[in-house]
C-alpha positions as CSV (number, residue, x, y, z in Angstrom):
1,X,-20.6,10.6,-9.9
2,X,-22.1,7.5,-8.0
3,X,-20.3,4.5,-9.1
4,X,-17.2,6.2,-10.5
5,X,-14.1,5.0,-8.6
6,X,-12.2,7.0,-6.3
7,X,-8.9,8.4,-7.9
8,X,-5.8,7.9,-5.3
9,X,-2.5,9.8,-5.7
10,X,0.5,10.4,-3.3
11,X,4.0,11.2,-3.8
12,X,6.4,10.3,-0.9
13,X,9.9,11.6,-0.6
14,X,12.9,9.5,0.4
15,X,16.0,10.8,1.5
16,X,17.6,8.0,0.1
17,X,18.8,7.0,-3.6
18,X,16.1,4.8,-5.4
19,X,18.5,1.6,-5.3
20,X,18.0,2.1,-1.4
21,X,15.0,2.9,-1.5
22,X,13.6,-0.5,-3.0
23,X,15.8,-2.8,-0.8
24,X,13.4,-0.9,2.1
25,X,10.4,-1.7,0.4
26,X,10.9,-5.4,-0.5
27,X,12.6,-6.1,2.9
28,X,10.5,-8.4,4.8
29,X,11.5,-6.8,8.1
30,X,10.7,-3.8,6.8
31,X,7.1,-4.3,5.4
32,X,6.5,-6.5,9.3
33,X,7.2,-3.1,11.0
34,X,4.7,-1.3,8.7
35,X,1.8,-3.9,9.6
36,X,2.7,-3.3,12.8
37,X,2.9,0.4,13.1
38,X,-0.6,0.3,11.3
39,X,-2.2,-1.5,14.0
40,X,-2.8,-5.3,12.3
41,X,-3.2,-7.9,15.2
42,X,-1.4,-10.7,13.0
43,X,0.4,-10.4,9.8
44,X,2.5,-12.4,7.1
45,X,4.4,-11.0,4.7
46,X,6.2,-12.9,2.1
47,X,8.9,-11.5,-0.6
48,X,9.3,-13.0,-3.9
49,X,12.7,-11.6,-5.7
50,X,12.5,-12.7,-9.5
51,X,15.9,-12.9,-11.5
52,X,15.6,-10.0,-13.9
53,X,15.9,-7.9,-10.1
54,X,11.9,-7.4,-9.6
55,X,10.1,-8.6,-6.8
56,X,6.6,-9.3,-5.8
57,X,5.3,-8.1,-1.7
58,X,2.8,-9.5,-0.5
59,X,1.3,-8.4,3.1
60,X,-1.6,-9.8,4.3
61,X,-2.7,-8.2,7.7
62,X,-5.6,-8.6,10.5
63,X,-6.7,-5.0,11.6
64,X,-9.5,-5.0,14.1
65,X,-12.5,-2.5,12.9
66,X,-13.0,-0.7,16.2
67,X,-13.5,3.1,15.4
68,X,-14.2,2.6,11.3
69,X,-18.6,3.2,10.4
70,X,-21.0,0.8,11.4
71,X,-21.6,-0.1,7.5
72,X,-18.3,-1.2,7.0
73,X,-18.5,-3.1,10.1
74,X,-22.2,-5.0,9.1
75,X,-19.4,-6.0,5.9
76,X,-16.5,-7.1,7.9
77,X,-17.3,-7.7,11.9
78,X,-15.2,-7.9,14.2
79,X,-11.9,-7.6,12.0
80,X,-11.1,-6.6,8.4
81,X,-8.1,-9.2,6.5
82,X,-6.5,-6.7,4.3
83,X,-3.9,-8.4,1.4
84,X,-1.8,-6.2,-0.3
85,X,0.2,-7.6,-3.3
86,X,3.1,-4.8,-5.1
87,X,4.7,-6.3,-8.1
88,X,8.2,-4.0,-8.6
89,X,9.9,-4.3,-12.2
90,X,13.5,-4.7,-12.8
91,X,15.8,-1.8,-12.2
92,X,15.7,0.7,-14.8
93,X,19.6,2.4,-16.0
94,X,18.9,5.2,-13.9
95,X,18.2,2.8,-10.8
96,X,13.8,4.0,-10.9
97,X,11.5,1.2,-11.2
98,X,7.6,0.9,-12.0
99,X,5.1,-1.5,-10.6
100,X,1.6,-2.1,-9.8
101,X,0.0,-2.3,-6.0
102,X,-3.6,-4.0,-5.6
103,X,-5.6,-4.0,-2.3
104,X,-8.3,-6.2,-1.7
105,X,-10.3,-6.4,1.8
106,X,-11.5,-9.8,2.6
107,X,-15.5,-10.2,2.9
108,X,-15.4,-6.9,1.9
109,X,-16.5,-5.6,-2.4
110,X,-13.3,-3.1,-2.0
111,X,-10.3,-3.0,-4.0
112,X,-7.1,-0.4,-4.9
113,X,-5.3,-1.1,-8.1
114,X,-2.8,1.2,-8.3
115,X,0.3,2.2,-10.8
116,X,3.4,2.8,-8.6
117,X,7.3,4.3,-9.3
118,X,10.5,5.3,-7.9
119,X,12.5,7.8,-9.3
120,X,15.3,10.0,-8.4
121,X,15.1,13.2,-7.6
122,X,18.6,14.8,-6.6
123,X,20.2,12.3,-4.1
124,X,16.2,11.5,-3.1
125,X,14.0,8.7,-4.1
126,X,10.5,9.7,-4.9
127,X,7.7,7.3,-5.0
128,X,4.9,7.8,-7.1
129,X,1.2,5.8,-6.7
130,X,-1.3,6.8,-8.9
131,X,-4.7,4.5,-8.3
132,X,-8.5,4.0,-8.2
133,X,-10.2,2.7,-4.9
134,X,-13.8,1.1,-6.1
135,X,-16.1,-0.8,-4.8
136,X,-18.4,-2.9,-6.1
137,X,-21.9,-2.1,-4.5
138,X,-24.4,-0.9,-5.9
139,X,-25.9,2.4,-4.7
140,X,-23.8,2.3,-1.4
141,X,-20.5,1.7,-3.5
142,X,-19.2,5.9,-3.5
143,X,-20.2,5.9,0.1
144,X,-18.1,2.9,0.4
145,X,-15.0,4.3,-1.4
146,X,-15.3,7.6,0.0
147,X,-15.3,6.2,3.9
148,X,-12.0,4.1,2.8
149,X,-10.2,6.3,1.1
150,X,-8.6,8.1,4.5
151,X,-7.8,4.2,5.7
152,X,-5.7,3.9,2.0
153,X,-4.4,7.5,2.5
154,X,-3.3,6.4,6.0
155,X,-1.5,3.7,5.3
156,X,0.1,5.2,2.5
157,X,1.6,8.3,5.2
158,X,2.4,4.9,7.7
159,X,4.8,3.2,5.0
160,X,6.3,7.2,4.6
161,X,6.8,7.7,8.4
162,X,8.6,4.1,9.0
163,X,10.2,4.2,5.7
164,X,12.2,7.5,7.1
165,X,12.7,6.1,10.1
166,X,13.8,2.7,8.6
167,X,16.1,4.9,6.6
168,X,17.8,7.2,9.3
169,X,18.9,3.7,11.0
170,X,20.9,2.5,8.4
């Protein structure tokens, strides 16, 4: 239906136990080689660890809009400014962890809010996100979505690819 949000899920594998798996994932170095592998021109990243062993990520990255539809263009210009803010829970017993992702796009009525989790599986890690991409337009709000959602899927596959890679080198 027009209006409804787009419903997001991915499961990425790890072959790495969860404990290691979230040092990757709140490691500032870490989350500056995924805005870079995903093509942002600048980017700041800032890591919050809390006491009970949570941590808040926040990325905010400059991606120009060369090659995405004109209509998202006439929204953004030149460049889209896209902050993404993951709130990670303490560790549970068995080392998994929830958390919530949200994505908003600067200038732009377009937002993921999404449920996240690591859990073990075997010696693996596997993370779980399980979202709704909406935006807030009417009428051209599903066309909207429907163009962003292979941008969101995309960078979901980018974190994946230098996550293993961030891996193998340790």
């Amino acid at each position: 239906h027009p209006g409804d949000p787009v419903r997001l899920t991915d499961r990425i594998h790890f072959d790495a136990a969860p404990a290691a798996v979230f040092a990757m994932l709140t490691d500032r170095r870490f989350q500056e080689r995924v805005c870079t592998a995903s093509g942002a021109t600048e980017h700041q990243v800032t890591v919050e660890e809390r006491a009970d062993g949570g941590a808040t990520v926040t990325t905010r990255r400059v991606l120009p809009t060369t090659g995405m539809p004109d209509f998202v263009r006439s929204f953004a210009g030149q460049r889209l400014t896209i902050t993404q803010r993951t709130t990670w829970s303490a560790a549970a017993a068995d080392d998994g962890r929830t958390g919530t992702t949200e994505v908003e796009i600067a200038g732009a009525p377009v937002r993921l809010s999404a449920r996240i989790g690591l859990a073990a599986e075997g010696a693996a890690t596997v993370e779980d996100v399980a979202g709704d991409l909406t935006a807030s337009v009417p009428l051209l709000g599903g066309r909207i979505e429907r163009a962003a959602e292979p941008a969101v899927r995309s960078a979901l596959r980018i974190e994946a690819e230098v996550g293993r890679d961030w891996l193998r080198e340790r």
